[in-house]
C-alpha positions as CSV (number, residue, x, y, z in Angstrom):
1,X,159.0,-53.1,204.8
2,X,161.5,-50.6,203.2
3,X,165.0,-51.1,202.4
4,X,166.0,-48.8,205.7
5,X,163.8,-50.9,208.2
6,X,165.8,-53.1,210.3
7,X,164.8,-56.9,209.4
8,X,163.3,-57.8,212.7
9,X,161.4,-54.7,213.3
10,X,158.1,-56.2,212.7
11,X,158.7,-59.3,214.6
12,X,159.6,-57.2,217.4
13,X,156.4,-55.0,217.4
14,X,154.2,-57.9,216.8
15,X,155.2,-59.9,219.5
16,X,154.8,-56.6,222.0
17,X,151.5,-55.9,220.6
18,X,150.7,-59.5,221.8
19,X,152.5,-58.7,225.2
20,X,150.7,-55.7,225.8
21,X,147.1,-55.1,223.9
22,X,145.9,-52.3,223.3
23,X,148.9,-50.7,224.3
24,X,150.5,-47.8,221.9
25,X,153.7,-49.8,221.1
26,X,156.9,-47.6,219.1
27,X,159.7,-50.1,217.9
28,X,163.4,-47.7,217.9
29,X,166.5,-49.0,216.6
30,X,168.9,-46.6,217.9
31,X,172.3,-46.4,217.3
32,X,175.2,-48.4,219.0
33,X,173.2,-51.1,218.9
34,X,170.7,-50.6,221.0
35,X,166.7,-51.5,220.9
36,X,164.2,-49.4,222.4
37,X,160.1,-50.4,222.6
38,X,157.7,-48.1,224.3
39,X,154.9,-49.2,225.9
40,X,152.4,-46.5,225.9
41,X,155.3,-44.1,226.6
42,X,157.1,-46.1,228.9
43,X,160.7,-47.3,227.8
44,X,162.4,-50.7,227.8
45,X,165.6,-50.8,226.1
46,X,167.5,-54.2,225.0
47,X,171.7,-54.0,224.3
48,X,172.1,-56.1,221.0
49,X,174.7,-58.8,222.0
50,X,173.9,-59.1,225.7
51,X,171.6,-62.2,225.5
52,X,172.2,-64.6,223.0
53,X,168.7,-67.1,223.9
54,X,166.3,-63.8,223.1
55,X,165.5,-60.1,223.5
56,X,165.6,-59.3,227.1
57,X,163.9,-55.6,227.5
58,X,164.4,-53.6,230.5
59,X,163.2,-49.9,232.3
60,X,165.5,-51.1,235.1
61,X,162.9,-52.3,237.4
62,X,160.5,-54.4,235.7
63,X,161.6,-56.6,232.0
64,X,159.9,-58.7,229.7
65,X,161.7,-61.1,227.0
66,X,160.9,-62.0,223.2
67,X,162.1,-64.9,221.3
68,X,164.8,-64.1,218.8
69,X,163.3,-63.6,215.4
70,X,164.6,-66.8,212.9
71,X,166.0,-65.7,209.9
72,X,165.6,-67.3,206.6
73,X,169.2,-67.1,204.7
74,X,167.7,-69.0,201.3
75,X,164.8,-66.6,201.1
């Protein structure tokens, strides 16, 4: 992971490849806070801050959640 990489990046695109297999899955931190995975070119976005409980990612139709990533402050 390099310095620039947002910290849950990883967590994000593992749990999607688990959601979807075998599907071409991009992870994009855009700005303003906002989260974008595609799903073999399709795109579900997620609004940091709207959901407090997990990642809720939408296309405006159809959504799927992820667990929030847990975050180890001593490590």
């Amino acid at each position: 992971m390099s310095n620039n990489e947002p910290r849950d990046r990883l967590h994000l695109l593992s749990r999607a490849q688990a959601l979807f297999p075998g599907a071409a899955i991009k992870v994009i931190h855009a700005p303003r806070e906002i989260i974008h995975i595609d799903v073999d070119g399709h795109r579900y976005t997620f609004a940091i801050g709207s959901d407090d409980d997990e990642y809720v990612f939408t296309d405006g139709k159809a959504s799927f959640s992820i667990p929030l990533m847990e975050i180890d402050e001593d490590f």
